[in-house]
C-alpha positions as CSV (number, residue, x, y, z in Angstrom):
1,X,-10.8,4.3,-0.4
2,X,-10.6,7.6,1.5
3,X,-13.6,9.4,2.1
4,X,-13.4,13.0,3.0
5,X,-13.9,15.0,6.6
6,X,-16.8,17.2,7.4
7,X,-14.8,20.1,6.3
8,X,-14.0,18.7,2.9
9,X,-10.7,17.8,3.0
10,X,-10.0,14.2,2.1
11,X,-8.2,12.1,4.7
12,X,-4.9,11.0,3.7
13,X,-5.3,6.8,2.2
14,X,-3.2,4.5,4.0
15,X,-1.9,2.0,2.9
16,X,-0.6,-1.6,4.8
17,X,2.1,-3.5,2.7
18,X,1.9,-7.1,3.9
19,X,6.0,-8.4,3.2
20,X,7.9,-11.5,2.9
21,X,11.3,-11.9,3.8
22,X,14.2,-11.8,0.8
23,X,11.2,-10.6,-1.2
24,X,13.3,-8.0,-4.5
25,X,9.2,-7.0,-5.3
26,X,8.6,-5.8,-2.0
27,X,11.7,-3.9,-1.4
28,X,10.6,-2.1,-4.5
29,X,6.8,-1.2,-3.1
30,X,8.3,-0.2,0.1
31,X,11.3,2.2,-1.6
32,X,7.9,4.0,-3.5
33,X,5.7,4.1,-1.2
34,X,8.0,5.1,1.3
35,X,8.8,7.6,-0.7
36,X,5.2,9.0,-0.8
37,X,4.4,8.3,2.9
38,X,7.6,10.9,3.0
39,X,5.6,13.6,0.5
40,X,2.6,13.4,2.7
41,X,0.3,11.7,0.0
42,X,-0.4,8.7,1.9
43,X,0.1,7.2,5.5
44,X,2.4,3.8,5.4
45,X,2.6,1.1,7.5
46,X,4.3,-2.3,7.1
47,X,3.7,-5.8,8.6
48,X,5.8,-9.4,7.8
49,X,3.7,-11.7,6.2
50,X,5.0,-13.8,8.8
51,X,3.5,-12.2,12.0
52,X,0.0,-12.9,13.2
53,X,-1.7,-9.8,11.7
54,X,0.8,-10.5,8.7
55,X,-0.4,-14.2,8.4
56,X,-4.1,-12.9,9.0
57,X,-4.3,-10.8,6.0
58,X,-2.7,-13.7,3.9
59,X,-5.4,-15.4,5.3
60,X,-8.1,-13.1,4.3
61,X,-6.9,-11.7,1.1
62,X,-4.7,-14.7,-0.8
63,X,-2.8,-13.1,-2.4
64,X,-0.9,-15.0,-5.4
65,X,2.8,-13.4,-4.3
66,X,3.9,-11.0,-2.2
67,X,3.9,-7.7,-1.4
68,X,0.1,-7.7,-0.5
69,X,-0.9,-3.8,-1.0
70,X,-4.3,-3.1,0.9
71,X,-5.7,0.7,0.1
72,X,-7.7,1.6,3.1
73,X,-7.7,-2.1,4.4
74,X,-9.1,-3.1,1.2
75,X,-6.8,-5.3,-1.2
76,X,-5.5,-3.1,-3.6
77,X,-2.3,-5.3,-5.5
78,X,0.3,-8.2,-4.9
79,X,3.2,-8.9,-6.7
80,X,4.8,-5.6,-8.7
81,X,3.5,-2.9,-7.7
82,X,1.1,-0.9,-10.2
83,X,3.0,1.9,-10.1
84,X,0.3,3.8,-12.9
85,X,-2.7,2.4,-11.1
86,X,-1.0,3.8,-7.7
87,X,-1.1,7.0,-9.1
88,X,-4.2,7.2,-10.4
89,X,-5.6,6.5,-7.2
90,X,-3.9,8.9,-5.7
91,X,-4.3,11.5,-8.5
92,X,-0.8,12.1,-9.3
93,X,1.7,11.7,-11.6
94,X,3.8,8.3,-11.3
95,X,6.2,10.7,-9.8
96,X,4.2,11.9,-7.1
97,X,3.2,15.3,-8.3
């Protein structure tokens, strides 16, 4: 998870969201964690499933169905995205207060 700077401020979690293609459960993580990324409260970045890092982290983490959700390159979800567990994490509301 995110660990903070030497001035105390906690650095800002990313998180990678491994993605298949025609994938309804993935479209859905991406649309809400896009919508963080765009409130500041985490750092997104996507990769296809399909690529070699995609096929990589498949490879590491098995997930059981897709999206993969890694917090900080460690596996954090697959399948629907824990939208209450997200925001615990996080430390907001499931709305992204």
């Amino acid at each position: 998870m995110t660990q903070p700077h030497d001035n105390g401020i906690r650095a800002v979690p990313r998180l990678t969201l491994v993605t298949s293609p025609g994938c309804h459960f993935c479209q859905d993580a991406h649309s809400v964690l896009a919508e963080f990324a765009g409130r500041g409260l985490v750092e997104l970045g996507t990769v296809d499933a399909e690529s070699s890092e995609g096929l990589a982290l498949v490879e590491t983490h098995r997930p059981a169905m897709f999206p993969l959700v890694l917090l900080d390159g460690r596996f954090f979800s697959n399948g629907r995205l824990p939208r209450r567990k997200l925001a615990h994490v996080l430390g907001v509301d499931r709305a992204g207060h």
